[in-house]
PDB file of N, CA, C and O in Angstrom:
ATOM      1  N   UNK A   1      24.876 -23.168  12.921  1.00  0.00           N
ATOM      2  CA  UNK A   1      24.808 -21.869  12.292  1.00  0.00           C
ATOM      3  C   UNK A   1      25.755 -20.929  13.036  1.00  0.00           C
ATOM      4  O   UNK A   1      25.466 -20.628  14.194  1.00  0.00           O
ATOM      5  N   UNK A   2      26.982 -20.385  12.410  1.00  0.00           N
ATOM      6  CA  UNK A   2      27.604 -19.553  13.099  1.00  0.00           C
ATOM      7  C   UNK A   2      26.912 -17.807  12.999  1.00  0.00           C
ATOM      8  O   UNK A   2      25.891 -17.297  12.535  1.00  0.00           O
ATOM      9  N   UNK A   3      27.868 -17.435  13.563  1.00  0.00           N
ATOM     10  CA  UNK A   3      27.111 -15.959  14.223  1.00  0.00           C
ATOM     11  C   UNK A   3      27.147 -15.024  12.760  1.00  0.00           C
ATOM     12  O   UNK A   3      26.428 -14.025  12.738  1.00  0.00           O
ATOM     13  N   UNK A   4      27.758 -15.262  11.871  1.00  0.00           N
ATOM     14  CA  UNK A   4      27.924 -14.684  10.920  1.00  0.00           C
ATOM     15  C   UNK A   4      26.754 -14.568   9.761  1.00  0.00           C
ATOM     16  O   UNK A   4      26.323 -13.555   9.209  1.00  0.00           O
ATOM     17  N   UNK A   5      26.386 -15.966   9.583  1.00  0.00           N
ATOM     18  CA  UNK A   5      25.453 -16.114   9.013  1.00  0.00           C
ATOM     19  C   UNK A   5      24.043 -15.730   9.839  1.00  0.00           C
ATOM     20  O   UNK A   5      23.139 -15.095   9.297  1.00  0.00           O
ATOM     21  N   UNK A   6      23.997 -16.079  10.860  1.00  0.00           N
ATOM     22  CA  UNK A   6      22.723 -15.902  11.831  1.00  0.00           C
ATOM     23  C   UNK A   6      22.744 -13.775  11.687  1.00  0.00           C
ATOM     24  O   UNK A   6      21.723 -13.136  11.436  1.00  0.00           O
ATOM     25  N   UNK A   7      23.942 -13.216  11.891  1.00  0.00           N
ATOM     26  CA  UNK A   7      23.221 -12.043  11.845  1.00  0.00           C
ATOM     27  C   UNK A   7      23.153 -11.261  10.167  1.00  0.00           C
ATOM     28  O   UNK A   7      22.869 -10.076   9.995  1.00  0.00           O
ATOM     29  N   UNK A   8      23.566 -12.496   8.778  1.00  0.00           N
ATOM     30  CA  UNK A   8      23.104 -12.151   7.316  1.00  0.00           C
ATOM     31  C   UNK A   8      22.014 -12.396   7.798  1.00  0.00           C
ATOM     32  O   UNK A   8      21.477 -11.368   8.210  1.00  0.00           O
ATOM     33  N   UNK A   9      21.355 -13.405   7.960  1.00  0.00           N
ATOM     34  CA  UNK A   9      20.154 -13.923   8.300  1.00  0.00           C
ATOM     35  C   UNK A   9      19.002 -12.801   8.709  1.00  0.00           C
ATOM     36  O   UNK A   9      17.940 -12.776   8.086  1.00  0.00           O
ATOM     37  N   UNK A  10      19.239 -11.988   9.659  1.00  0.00           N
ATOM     38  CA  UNK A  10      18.565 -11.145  10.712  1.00  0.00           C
ATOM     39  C   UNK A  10      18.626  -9.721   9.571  1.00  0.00           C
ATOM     40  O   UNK A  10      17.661  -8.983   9.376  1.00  0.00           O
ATOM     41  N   UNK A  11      20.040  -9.561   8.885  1.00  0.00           N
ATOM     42  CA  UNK A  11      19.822  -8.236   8.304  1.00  0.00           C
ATOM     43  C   UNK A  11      18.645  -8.076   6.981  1.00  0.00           C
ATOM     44  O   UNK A  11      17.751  -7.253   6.784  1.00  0.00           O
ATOM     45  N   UNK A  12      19.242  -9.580   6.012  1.00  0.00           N
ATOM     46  CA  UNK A  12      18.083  -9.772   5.209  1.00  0.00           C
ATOM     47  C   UNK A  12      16.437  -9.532   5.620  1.00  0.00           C
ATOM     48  O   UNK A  12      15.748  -8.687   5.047  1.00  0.00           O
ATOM     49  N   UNK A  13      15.895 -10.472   6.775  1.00  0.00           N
ATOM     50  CA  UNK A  13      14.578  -9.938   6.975  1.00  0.00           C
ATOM     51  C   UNK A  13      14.366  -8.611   7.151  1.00  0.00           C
ATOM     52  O   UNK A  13      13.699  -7.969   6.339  1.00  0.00           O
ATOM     53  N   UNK A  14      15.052  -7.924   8.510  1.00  0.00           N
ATOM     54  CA  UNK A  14      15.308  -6.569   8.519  1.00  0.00           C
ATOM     55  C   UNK A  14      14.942  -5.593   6.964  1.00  0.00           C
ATOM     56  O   UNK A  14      13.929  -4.949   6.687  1.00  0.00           O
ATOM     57  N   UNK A  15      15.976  -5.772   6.308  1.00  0.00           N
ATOM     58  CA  UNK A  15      15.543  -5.491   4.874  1.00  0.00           C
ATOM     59  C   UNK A  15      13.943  -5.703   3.939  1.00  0.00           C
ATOM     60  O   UNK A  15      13.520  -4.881   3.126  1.00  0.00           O
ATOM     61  N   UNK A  16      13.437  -6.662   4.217  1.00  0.00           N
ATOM     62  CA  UNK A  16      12.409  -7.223   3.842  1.00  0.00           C
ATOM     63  C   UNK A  16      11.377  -6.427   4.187  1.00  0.00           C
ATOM     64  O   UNK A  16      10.765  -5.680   3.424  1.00  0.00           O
ATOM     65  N   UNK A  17      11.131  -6.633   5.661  1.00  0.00           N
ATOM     66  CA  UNK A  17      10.245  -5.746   6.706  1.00  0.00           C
ATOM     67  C   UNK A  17      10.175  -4.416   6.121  1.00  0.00           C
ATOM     68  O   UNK A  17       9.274  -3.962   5.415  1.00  0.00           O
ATOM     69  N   UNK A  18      11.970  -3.474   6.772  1.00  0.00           N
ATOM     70  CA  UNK A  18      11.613  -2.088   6.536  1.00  0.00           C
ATOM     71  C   UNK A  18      10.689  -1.930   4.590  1.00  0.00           C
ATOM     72  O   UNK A  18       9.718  -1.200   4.391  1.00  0.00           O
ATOM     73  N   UNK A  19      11.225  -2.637   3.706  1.00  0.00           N
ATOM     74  CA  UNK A  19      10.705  -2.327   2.361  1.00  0.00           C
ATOM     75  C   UNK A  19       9.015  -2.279   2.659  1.00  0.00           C
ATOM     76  O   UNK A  19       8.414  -1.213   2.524  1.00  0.00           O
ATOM     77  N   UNK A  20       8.233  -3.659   3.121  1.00  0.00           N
ATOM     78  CA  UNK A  20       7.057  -3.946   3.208  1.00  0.00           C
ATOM     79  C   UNK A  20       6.606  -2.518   4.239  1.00  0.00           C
ATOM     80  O   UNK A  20       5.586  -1.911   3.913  1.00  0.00           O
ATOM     81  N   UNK A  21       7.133  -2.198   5.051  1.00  0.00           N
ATOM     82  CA  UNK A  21       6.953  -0.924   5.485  1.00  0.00           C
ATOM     83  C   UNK A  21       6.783   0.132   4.768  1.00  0.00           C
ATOM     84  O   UNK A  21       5.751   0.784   4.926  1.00  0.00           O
ATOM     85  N   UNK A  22       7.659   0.495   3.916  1.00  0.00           N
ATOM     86  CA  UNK A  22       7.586   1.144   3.272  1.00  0.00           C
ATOM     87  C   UNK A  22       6.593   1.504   2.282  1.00  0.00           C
ATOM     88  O   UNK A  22       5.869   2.498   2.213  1.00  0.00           O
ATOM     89  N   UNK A  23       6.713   0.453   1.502  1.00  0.00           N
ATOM     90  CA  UNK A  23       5.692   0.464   0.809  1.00  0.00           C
ATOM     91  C   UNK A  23       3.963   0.670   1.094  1.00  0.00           C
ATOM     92  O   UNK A  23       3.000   0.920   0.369  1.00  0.00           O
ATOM     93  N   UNK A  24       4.106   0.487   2.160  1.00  0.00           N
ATOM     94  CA  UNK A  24       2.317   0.658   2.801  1.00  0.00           C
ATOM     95  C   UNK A  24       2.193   1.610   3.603  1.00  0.00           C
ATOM     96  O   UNK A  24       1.241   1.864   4.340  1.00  0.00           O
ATOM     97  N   UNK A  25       3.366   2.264   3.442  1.00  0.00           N
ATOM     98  CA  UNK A  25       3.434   4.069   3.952  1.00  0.00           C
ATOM     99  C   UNK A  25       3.584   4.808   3.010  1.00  0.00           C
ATOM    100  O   UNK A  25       3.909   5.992   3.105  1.00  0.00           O
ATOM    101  N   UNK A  26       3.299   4.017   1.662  1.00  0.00           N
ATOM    102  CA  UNK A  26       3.532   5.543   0.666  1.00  0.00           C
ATOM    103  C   UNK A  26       2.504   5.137  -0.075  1.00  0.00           C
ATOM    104  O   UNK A  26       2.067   3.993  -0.191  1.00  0.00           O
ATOM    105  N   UNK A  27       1.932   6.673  -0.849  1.00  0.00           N
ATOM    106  CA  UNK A  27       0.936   6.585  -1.328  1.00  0.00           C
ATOM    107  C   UNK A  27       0.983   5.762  -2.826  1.00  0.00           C
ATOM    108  O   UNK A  27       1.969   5.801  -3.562  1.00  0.00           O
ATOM    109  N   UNK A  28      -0.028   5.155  -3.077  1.00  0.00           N
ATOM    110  CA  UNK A  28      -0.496   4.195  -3.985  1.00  0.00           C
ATOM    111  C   UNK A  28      -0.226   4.857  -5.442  1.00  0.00           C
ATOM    112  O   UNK A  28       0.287   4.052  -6.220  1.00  0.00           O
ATOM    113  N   UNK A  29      -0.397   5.810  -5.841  1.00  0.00           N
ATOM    114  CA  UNK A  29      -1.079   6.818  -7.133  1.00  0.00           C
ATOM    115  C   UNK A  29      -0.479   6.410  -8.217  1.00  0.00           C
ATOM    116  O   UNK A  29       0.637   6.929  -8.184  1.00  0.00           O
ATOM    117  N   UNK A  30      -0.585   5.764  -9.179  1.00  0.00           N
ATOM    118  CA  UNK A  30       0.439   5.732 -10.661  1.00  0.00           C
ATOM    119  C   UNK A  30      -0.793   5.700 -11.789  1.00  0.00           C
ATOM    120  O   UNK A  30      -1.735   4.966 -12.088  1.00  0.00           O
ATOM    121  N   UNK A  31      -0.197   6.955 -12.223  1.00  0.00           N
ATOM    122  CA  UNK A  31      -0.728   7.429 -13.591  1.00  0.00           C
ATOM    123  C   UNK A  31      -0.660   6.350 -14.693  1.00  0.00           C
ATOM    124  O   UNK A  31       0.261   5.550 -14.855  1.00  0.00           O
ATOM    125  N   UNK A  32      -1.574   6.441 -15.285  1.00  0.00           N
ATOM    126  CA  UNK A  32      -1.860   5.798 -16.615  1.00  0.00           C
ATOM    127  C   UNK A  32      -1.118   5.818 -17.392  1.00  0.00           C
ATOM    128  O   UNK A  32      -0.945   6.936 -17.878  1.00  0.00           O
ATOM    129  N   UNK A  33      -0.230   4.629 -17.993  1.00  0.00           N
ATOM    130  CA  UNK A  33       0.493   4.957 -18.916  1.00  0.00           C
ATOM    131  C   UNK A  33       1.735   5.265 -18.582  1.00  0.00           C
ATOM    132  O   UNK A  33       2.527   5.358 -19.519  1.00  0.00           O
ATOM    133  N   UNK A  34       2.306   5.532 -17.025  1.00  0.00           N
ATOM    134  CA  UNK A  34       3.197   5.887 -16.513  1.00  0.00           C
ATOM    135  C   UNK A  34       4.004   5.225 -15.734  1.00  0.00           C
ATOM    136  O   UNK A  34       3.499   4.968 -14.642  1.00  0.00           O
ATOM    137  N   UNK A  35       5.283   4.778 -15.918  1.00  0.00           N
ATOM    138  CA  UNK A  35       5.912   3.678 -14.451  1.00  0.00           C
ATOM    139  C   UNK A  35       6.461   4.479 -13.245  1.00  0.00           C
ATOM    140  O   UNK A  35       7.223   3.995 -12.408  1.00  0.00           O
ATOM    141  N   UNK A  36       5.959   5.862 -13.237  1.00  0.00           N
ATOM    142  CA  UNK A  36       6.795   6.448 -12.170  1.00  0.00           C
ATOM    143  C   UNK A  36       5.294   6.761 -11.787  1.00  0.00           C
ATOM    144  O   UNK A  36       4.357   7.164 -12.477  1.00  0.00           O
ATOM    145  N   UNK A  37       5.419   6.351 -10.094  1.00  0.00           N
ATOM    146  CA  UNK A  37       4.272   6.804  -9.167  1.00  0.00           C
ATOM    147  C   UNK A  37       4.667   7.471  -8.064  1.00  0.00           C
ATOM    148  O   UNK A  37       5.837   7.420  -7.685  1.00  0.00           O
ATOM    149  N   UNK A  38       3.648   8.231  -7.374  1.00  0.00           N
ATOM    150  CA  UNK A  38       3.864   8.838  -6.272  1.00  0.00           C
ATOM    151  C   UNK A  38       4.758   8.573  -4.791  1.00  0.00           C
ATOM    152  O   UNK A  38       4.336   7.611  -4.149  1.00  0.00           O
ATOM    153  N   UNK A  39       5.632   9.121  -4.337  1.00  0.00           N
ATOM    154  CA  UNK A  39       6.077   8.462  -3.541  1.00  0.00           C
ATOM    155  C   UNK A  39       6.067   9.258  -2.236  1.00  0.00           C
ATOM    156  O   UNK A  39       7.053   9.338  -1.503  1.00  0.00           O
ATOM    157  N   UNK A  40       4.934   9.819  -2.001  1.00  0.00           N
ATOM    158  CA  UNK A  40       4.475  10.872  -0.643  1.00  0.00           C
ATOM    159  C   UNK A  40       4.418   9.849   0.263  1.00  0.00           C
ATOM    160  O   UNK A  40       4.136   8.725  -0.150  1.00  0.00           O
ATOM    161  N   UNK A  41       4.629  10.030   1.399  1.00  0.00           N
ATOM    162  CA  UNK A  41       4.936   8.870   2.666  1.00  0.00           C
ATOM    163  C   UNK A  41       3.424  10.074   3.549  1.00  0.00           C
ATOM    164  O   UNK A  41       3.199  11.206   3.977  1.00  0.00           O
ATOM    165  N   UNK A  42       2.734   8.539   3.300  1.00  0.00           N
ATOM    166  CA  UNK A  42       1.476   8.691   4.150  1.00  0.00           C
ATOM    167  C   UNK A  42       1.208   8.086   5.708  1.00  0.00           C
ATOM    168  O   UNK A  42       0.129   7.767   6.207  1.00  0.00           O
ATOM    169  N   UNK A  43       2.566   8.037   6.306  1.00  0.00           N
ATOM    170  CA  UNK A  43       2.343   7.656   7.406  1.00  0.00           C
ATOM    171  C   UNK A  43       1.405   8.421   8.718  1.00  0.00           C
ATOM    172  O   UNK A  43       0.541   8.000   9.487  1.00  0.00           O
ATOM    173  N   UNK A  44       2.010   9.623   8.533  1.00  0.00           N
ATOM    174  CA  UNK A  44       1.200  11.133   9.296  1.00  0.00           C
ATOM    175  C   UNK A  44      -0.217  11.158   8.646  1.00  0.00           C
ATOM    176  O   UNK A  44      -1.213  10.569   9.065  1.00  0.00           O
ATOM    177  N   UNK A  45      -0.126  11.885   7.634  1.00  0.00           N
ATOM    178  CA  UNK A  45      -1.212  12.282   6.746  1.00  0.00           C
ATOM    179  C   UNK A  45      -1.174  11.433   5.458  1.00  0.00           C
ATOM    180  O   UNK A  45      -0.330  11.431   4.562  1.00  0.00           O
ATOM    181  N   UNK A  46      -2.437  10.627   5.610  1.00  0.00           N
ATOM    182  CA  UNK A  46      -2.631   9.609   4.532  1.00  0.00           C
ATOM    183  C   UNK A  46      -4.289   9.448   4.636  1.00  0.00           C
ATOM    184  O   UNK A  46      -4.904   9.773   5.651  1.00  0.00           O
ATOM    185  N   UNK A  47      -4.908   8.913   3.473  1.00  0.00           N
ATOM    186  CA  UNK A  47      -6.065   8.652   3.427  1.00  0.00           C
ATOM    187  C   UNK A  47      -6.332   7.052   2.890  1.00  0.00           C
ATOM    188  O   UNK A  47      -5.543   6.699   2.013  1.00  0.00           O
ATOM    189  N   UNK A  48      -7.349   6.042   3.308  1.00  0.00           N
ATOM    190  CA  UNK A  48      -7.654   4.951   2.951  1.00  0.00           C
ATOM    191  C   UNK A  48      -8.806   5.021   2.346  1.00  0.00           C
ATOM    192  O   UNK A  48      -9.925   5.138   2.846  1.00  0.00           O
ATOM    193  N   UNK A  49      -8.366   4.916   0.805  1.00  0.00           N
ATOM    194  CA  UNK A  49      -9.754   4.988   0.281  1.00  0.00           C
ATOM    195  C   UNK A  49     -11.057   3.779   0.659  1.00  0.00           C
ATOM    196  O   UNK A  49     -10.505   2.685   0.768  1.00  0.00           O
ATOM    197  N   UNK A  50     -12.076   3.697   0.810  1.00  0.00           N
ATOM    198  CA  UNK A  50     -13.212   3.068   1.222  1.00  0.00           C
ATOM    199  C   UNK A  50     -13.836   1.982  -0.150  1.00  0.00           C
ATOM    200  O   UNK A  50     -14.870   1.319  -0.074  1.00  0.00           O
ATOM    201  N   UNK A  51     -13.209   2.016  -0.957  1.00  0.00           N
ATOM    202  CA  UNK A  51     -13.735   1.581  -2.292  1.00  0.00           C
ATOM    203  C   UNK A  51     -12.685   0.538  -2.717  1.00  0.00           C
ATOM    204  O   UNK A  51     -13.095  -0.616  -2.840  1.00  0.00           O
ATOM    205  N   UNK A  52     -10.945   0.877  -3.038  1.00  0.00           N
ATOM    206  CA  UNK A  52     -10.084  -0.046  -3.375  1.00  0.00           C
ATOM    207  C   UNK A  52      -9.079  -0.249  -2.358  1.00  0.00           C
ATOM    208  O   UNK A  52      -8.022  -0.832  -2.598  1.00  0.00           O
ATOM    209  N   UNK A  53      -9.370   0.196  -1.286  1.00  0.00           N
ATOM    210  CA  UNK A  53      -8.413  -0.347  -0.027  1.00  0.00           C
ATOM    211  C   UNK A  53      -6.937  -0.062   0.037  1.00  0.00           C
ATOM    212  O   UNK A  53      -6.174  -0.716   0.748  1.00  0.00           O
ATOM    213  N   UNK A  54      -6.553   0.960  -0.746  1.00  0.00           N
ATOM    214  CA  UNK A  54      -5.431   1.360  -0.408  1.00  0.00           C
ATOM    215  C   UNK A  54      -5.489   2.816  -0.010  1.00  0.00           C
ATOM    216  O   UNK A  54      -6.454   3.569   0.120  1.00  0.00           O
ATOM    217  N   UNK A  55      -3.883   3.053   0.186  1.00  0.00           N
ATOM    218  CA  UNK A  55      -3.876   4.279   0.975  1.00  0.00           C
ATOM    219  C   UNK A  55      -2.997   5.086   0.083  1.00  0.00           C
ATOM    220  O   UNK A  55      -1.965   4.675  -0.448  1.00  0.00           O
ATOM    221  N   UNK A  56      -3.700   6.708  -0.067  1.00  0.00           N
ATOM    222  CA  UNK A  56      -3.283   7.472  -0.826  1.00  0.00           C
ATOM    223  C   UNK A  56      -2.898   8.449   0.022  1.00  0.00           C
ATOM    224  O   UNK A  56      -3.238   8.415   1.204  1.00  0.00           O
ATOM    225  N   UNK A  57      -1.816   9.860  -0.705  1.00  0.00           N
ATOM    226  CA  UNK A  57      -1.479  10.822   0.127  1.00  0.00           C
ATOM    227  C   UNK A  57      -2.788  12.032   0.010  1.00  0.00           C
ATOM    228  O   UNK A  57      -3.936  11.618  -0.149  1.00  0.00           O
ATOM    229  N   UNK A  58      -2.597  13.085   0.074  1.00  0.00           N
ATOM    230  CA  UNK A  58      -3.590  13.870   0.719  1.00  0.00           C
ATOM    231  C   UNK A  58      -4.380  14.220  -1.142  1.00  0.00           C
ATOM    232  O   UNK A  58      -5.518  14.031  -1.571  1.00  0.00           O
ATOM    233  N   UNK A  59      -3.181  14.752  -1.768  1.00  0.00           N
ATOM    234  CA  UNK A  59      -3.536  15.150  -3.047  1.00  0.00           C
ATOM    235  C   UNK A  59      -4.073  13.964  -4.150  1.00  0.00           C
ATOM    236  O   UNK A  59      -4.405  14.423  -5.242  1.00  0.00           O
ATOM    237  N   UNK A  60      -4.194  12.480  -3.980  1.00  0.00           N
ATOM    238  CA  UNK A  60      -4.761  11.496  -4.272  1.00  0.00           C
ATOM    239  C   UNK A  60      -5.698  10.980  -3.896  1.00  0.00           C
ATOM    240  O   UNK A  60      -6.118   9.946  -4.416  1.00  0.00           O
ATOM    241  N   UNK A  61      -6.396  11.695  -2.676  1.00  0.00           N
ATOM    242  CA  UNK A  61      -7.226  10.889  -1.679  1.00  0.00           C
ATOM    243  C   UNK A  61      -8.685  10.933  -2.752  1.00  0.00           C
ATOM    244  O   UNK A  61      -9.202   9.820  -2.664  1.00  0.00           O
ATOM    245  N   UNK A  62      -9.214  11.516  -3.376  1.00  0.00           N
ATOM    246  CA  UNK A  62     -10.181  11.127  -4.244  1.00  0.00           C
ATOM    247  C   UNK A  62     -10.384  10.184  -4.859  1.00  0.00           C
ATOM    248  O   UNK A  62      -9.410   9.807  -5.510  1.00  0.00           O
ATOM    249  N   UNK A  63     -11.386   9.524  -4.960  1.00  0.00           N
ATOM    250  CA  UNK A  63     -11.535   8.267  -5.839  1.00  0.00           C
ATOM    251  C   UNK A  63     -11.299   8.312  -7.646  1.00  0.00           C
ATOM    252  O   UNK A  63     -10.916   7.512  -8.501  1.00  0.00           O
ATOM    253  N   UNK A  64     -11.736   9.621  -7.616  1.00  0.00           N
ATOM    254  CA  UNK A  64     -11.407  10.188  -9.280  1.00  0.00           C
ATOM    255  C   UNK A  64     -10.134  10.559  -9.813  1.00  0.00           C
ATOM    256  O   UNK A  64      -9.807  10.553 -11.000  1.00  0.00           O
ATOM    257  N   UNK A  65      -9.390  10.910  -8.735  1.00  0.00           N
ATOM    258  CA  UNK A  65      -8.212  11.521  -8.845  1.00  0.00           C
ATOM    259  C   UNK A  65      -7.543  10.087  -9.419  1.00  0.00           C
ATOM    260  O   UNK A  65      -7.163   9.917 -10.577  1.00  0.00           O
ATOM    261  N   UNK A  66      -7.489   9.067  -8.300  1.00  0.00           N
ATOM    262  CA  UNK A  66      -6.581   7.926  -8.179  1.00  0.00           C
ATOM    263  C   UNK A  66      -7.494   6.656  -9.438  1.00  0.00           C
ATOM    264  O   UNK A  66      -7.039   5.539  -9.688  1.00  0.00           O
ATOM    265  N   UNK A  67      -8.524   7.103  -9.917  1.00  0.00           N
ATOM    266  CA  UNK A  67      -8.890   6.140 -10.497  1.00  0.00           C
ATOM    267  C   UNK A  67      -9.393   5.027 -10.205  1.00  0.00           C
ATOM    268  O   UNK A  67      -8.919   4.000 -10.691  1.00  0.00           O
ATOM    269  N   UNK A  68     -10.802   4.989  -9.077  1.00  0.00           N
ATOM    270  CA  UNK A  68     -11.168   4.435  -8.354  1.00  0.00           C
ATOM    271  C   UNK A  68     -12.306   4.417  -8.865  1.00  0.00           C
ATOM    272  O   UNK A  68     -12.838   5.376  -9.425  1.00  0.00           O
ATOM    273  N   UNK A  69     -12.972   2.871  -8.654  1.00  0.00           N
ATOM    274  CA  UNK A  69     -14.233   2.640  -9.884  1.00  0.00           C
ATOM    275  C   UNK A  69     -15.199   3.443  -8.421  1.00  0.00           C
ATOM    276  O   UNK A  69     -15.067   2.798  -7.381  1.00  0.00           O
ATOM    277  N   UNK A  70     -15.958   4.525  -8.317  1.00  0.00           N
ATOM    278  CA  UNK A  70     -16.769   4.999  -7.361  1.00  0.00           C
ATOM    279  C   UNK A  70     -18.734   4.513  -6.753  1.00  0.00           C
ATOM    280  O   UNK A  70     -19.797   4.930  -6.291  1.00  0.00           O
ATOM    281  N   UNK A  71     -17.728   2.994  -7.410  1.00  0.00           N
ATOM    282  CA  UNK A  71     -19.658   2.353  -7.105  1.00  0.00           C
ATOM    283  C   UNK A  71     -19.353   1.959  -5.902  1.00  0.00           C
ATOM    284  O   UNK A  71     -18.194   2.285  -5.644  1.00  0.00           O
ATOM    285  N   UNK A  72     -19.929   1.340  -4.945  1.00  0.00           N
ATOM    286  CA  UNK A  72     -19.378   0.735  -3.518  1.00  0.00           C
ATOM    287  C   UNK A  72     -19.174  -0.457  -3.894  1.00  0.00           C
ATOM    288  O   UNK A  72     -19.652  -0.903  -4.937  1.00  0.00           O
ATOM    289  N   UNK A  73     -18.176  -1.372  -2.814  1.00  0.00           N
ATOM    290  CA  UNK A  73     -18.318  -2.591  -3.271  1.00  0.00           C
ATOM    291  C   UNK A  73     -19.109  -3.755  -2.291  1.00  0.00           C
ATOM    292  O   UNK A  73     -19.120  -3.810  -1.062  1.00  0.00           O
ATOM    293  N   UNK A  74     -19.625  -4.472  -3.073  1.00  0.00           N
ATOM    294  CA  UNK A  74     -20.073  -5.410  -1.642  1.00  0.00           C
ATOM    295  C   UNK A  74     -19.174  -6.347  -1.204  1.00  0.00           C
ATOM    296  O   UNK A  74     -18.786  -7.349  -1.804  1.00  0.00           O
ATOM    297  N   UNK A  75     -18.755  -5.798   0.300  1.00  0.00           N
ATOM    298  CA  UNK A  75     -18.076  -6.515   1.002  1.00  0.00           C
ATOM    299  C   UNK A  75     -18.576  -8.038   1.931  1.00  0.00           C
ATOM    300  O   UNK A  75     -19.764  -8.215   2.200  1.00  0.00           O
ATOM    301  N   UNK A  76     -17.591  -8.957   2.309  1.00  0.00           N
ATOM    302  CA  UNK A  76     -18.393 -10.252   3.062  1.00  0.00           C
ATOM    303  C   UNK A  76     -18.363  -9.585   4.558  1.00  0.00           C
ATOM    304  O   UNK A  76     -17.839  -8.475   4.659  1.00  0.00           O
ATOM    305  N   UNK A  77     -19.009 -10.337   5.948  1.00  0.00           N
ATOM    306  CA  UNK A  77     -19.010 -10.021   6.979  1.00  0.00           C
ATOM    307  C   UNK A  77     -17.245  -9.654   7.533  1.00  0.00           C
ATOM    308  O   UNK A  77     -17.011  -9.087   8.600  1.00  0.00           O
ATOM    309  N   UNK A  78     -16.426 -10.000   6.799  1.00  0.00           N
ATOM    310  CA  UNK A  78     -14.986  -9.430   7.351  1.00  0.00           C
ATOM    311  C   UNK A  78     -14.368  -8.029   6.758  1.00  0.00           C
ATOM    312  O   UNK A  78     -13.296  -7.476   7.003  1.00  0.00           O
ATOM    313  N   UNK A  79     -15.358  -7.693   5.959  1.00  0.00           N
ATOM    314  CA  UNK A  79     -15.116  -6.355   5.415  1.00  0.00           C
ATOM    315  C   UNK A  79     -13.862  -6.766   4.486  1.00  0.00           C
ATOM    316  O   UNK A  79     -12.788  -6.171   4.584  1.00  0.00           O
ATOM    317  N   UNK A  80     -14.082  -7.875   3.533  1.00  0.00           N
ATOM    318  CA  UNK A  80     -12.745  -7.876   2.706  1.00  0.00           C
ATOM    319  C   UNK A  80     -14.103  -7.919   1.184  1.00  0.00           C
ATOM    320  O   UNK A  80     -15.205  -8.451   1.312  1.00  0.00           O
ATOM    321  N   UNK A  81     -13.708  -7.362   0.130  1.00  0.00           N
ATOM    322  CA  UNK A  81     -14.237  -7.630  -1.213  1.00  0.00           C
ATOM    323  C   UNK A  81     -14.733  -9.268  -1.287  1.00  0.00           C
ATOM    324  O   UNK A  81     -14.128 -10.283  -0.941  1.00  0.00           O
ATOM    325  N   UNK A  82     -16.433  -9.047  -2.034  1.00  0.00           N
ATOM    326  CA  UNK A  82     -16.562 -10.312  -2.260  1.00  0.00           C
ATOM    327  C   UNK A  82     -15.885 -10.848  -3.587  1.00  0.00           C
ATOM    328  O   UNK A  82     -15.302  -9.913  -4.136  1.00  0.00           O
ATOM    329  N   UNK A  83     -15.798 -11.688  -4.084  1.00  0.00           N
ATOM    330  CA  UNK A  83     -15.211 -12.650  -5.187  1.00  0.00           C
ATOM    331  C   UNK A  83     -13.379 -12.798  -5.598  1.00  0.00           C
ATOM    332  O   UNK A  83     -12.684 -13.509  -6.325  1.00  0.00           O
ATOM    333  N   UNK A  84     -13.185 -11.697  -4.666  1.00  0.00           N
ATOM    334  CA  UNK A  84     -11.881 -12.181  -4.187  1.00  0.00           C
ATOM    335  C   UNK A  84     -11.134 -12.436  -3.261  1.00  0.00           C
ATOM    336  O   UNK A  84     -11.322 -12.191  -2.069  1.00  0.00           O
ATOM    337  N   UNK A  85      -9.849 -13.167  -3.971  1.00  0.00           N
ATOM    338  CA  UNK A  85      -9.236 -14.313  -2.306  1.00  0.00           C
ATOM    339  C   UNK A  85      -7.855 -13.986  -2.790  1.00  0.00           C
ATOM    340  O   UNK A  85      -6.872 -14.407  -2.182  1.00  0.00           O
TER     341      UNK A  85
END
């Protein structure tokens, strides 16, 4: 493997990472009916909702707001949702 390819190699993941970063620093919110969603960067100020496990910005943080079924869910002993994998 020359050095050329080894550092495509390194920039691609790089790329990969910062996106997956990204994405789990910005808030979740997309309207009904809508393909454009919120893109407030909740890294500072962000909220994790307790119900669907993602993270919204300050003005989404409601379960009603974001469209969050507001029953609790029953979780297994790892705190992940039961019946899904």
């Amino acid at each position: 493997m020359s050095s050329e390819e080894c550092a495509e190699e390194v920039d691609e993941e790089e790329i990969l990472l910062n996106s997956v970063i990204k994405e789990t620093w910005t808030c979740h919110f997309t309207p009904k009916g809508s393909p454009i969603s919120c893109k407030e960067d909740t890294k500072v100020v962000g909220h994790d909702c307790k119900y669907c496990r993602l993270r919204f910005c300050i003005k989404h943080r409601a379960p009603e707001t974001h469209g969050c079924n507001p029953k609790p869910v029953k979780l297994t002993k790892h705190g992940r949702p039961k019946g899904k994998k």
